[in-house]
C-alpha positions in Angstrom: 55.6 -14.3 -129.9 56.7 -13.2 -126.4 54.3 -11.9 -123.9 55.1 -8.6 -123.8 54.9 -8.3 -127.0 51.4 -10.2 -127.1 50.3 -8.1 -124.5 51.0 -5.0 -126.6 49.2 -6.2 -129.6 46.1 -7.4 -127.5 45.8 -3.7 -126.2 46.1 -2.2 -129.7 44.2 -4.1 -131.9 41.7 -4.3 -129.3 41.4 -0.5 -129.3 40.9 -0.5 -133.1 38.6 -3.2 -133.2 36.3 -1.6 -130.7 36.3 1.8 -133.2 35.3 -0.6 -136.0 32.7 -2.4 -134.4 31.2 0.9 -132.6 30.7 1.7 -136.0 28.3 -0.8 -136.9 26.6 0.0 -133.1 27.5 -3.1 -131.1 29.3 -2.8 -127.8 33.0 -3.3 -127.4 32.6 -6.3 -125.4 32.0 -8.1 -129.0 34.7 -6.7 -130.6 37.0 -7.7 -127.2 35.8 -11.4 -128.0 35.7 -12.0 -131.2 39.3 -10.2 -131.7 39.6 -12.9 -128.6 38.5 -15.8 -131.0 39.8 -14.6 -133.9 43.9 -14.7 -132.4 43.0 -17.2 -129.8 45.0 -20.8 -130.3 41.8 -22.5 -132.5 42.4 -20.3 -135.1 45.3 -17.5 -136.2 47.4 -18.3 -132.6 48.2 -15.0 -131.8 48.9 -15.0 -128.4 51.6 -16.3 -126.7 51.7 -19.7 -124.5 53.0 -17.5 -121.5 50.2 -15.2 -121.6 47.3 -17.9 -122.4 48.3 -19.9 -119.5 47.9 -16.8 -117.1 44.3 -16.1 -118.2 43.2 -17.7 -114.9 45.6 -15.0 -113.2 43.9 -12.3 -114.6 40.9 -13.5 -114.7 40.6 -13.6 -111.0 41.9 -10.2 -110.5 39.8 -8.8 -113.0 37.1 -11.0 -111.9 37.5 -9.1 -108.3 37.6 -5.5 -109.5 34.3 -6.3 -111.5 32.8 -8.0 -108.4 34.0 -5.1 -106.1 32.5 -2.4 -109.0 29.1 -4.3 -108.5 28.9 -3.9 -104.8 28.8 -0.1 -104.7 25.4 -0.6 -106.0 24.4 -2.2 -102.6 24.7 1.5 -101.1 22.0 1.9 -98.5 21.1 5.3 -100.5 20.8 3.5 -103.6 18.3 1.0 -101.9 16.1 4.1 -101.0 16.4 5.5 -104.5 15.6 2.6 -106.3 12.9 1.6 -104.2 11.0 -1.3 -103.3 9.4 -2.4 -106.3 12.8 -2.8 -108.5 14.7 -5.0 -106.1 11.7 -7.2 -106.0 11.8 -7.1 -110.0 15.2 -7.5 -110.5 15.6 -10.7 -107.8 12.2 -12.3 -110.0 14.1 -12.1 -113.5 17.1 -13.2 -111.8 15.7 -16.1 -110.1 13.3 -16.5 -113.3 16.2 -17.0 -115.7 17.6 -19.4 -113.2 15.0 -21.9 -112.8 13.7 -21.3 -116.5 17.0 -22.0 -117.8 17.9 -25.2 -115.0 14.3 -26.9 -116.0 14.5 -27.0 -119.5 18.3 -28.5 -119.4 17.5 -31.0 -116.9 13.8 -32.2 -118.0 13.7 -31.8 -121.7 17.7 -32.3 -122.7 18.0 -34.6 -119.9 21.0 -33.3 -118.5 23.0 -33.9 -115.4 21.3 -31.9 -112.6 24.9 -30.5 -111.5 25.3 -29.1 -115.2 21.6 -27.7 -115.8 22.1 -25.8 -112.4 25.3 -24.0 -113.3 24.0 -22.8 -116.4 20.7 -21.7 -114.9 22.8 -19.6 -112.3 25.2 -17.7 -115.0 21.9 -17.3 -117.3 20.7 -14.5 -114.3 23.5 -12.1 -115.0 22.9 -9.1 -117.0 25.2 -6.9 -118.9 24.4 -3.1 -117.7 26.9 -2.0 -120.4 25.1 -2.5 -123.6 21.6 -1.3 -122.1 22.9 1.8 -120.6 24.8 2.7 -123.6 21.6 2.6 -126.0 19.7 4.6 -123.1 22.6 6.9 -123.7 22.5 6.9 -126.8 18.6 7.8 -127.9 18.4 10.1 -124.7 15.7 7.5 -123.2 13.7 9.5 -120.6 10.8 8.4 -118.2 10.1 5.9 -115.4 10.1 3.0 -117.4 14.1 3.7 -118.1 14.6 4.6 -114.7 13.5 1.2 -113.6 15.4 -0.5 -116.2 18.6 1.3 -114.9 17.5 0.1 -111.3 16.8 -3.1 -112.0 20.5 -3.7 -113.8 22.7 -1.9 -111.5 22.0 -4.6 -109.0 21.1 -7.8 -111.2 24.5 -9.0 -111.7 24.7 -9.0 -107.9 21.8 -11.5 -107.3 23.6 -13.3 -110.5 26.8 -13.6 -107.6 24.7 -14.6 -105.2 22.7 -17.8 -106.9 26.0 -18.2 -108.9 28.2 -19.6 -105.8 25.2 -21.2 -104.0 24.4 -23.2 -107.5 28.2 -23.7 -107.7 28.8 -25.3 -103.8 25.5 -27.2 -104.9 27.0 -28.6 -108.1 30.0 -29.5 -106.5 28.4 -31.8 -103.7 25.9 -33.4 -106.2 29.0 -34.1 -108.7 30.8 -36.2 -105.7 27.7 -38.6 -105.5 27.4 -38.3 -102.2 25.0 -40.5 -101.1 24.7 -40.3 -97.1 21.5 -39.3 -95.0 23.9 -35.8 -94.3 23.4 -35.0 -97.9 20.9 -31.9 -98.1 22.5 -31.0 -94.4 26.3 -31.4 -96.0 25.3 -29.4 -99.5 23.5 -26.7 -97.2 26.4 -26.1 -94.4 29.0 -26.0 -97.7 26.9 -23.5 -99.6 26.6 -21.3 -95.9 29.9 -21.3 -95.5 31.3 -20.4 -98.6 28.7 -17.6 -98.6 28.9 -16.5 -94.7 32.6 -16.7 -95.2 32.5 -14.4 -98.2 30.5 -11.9 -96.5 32.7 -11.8 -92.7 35.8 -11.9 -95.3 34.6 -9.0 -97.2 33.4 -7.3 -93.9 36.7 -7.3 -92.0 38.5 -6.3 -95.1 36.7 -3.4 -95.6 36.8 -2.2 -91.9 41.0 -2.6 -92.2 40.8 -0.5 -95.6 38.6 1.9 -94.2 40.3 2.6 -90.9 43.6 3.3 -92.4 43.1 5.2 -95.3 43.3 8.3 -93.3 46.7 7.9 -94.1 46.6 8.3 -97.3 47.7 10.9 -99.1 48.1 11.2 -102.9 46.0 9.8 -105.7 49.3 7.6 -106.7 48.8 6.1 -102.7 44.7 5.9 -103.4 45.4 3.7 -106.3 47.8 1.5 -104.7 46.3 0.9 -101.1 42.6 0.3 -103.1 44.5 -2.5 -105.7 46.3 -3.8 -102.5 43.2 -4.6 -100.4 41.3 -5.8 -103.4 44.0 -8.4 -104.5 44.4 -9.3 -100.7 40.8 -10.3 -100.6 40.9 -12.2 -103.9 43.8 -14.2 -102.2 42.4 -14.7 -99.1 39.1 -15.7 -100.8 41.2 -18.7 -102.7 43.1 -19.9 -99.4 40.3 -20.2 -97.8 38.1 -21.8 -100.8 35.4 -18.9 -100.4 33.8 -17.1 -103.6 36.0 -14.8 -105.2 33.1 -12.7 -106.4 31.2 -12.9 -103.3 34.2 -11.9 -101.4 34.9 -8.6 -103.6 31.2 -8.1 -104.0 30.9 -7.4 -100.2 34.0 -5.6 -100.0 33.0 -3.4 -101.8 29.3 -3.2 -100.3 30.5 -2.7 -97.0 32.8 0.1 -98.2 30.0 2.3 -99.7 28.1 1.8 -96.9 30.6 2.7 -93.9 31.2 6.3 -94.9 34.4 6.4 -92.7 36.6 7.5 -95.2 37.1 10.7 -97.8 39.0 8.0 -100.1 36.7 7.5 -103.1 37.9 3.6 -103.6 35.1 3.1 -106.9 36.7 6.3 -108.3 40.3 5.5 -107.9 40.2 1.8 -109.0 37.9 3.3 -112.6 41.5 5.0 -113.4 42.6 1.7 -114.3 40.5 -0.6 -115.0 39.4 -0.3 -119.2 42.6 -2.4 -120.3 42.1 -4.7 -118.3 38.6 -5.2 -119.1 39.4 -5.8 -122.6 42.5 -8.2 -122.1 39.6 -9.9 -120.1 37.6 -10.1 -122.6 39.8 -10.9 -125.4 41.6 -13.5 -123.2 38.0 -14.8 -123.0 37.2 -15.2 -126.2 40.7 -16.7 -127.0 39.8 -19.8 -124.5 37.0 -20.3 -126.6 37.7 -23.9 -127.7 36.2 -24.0 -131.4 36.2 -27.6 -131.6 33.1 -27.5 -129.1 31.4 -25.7 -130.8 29.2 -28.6 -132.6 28.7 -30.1 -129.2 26.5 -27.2 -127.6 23.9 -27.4 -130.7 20.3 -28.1 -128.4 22.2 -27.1 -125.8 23.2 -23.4 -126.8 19.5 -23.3 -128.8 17.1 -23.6 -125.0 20.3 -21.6 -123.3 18.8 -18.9 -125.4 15.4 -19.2 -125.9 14.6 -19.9 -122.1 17.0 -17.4 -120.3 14.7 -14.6 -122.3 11.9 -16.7 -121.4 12.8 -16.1 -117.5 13.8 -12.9 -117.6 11.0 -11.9 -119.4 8.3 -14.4 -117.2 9.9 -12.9 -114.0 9.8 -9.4 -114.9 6.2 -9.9 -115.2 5.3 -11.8 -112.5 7.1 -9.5 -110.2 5.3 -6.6 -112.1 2.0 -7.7 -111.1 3.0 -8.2 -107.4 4.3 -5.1 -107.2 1.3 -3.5 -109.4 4.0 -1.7 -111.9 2.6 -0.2 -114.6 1.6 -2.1 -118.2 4.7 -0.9 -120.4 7.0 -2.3 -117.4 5.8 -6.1 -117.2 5.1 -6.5 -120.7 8.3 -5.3 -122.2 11.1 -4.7 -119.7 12.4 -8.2 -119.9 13.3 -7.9 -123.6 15.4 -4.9 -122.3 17.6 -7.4 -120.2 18.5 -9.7 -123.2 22.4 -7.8 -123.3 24.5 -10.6 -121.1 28.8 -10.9 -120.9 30.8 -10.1 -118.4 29.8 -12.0 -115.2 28.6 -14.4 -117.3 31.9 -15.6 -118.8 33.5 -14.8 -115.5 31.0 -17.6 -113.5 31.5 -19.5 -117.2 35.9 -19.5 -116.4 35.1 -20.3 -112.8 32.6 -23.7 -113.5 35.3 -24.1 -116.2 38.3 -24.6 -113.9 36.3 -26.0 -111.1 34.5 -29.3 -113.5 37.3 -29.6 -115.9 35.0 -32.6 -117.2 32.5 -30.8 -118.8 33.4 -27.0 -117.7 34.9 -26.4 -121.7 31.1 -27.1 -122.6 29.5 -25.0 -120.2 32.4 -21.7 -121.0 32.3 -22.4 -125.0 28.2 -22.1 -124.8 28.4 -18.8 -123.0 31.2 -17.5 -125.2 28.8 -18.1 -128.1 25.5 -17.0 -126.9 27.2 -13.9 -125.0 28.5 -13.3 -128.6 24.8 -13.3 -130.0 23.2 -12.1 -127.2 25.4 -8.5 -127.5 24.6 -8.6 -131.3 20.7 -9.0 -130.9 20.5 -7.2 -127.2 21.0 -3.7 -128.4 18.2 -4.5 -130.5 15.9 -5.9 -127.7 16.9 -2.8 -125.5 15.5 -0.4 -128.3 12.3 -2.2 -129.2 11.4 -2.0 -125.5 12.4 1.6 -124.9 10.1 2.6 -127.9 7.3 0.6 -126.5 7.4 1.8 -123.3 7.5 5.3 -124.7 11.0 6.6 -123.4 12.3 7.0 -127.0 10.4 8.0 -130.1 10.1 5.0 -132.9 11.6 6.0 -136.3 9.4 8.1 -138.5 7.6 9.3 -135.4 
């Protein structure tokens, strides 16, 4: 099978598969992986050894163009219409999952600290797809939903943020170093691959900004938008700062700087569905199957302690912020959905720790899998408790 020809029947049966799994009332995203799984090389081998070995290609522009999506949410506007009370929630269940998730790993399974820490960083994100769409879908009203939509427009973005600090953490504590620089050397590596994101992603956007005045068609919009986002994922891998980071503030400072009539979020939407599903089902074909019956404990307190966090933070912030009952008792189990950040930070620890990194992305490949089954589920319970949605026979 060539790659072309792969390509074409990724796209296809992809597009089916989603109309056969909407059906049933799960999100696409499932469908996209376990079509992923199902082709991949552990099982039918569907997809051809060209294309499979530029999954890290895509995955890195796709990777950018989600990262850059995520930024517009960091609109100075949005800030002031979300309010104070739902950044500080969203940061808690962020930072909740992420300790929640690192502590049970490293003190109960014993694990390596490097390894407990990336998978407490990844257990932050949040998938906004599969809560919005059942918000959509029963016509959830009221302020617990508008919170909910607050606190996941901008959840993946702390997700970014602890996700390449955990990562330049990981990587100095996997080298052993053992010198009295240590803490100083882990700190000054995790600044700089941050700070350098954000000037990166700064100066990029004021280049993209200034000249779009030039632009004229929709055809150019697209182009010069593509351009300047690939040129920042490229620049962000010369100079060995976070891709997502980088894109992330690109597209944060773009929202924010108002120069420009070019709608860069708009234009870049036009194209983006396929590749979010050959994402996806590129995803789920790395899935290595044979690794499976190595995550066992590991997969089991990945679950049960990342909706522990989520649902601990929520509340504690809740209480700080003195939100209402229906908010910090049952707005957690409305962030159980989790995918595509989560396998993207999953394909990054994968290439960067090729030791253990097949572990890490074959755990999050099965519990994103679970998670979209049962976080639909979660998302309704806790709309109908809240009161946004009517429970059935009522």
């Amino acid at each position: 099978m060539n790659a072309i020809f792969s390509l074409g029947f990724i796209l296809l049966f992809g597009l089916v598969f989603a109309r056969l799994i909407n059906r049933i009332k799960f999100p696409s995203v499932t469908a996209y992986l376990i079509l992923g799984i199902l082709i991949g090389p552990s099982l039918a081998n569907l997809v051809s050894a060209d294309l499979f070995s530029a999954s890290g290609f895509i995955s890195n522009l796709v990777l950018g163009l989600i990262a850059f999506s995520i930024g517009q949410n960091f609109s100075r506007d949005n800030f002031r219409k979300i309010g104070r009370s739902v950044i500080w929630i969203s940061l808690s269940e962020a930072a909740g999952a992420w300790i929640m998730v690192t502590s049970a790993l490293f003190f109960i399974l014993k694990q390596p600290f490097h390894l407990s820490l990336l998978f407490g960083a990844i257990s932050a994100a949040t998938a906004p797809a599969a809560t919005v769409m059942v918000i959509r879908e029963y016509k959830s009203r009221g302020g617990f939903t508008d919170v909910l939509l607050g606190v996941v427009a901008i959840d993946d973005a702390w997700c970014l943020i602890i996700f390449a600090l955990s990562l330049a953490i990981a990587k100095s504590v996997s080298l052993h170093l053992s010198s009295n620089l240590f803490i100083f050397r882990v700190i000054l590596k995790s600044m700089l691959e941050i700070g350098g994101a954000f000037v990166l992603g700064w100066i990029v956007s004021l280049l993209a900004s200034g000249f779009s005045k030039y632009i004229r068609t929709s055809t150019e919009a697209l182009i010069y938008s593509l351009g300047f986002i690939f040129f920042t994922i490229g620049l962000s891998i010369l100079l060995h700062f976070s891709v997502l980071l980088a894109c992330m503030f690109l597209g944060a400072s773009l929202v924010n700087l108002k120069k420009t009539e070019l709608n860069f979020f708009d234009t870049i939407r036009t194209i983006d569905p396929p590749l979010y599903l050959l994402f996806f089902v590129l995803a789920g074909a790395n899935l290595e199957l044979h690794l499976i019956k190595n995550i066992g404990l590991i997969g089991l307190v990945y679950l049960v302690f990342r909706i522990l966090g989520k649902i601990g933070g929520v509340s504690l912030a809740g209480y700080i912020v003195r939100a209402s009952e229906s908010i910090r008792k049952y707005l957690g189990f409305a962030l159980v959905p989790q995918a595509g950040v989560a396998l993207g930070c999953a394909l990054i620890a994968k290439s960067e720790f090729p030791q253990f990194g097949g572990l890490i992305f074959t755990t999050i490949i099965a519990t994103t899998v679970v998670y979209e089954l049962i976080g639909p589920l979660c998302t309704k319970y806790a709309l109908e408790k809240s009161g946004n949605i009517s429970a059935p026979g009522t």
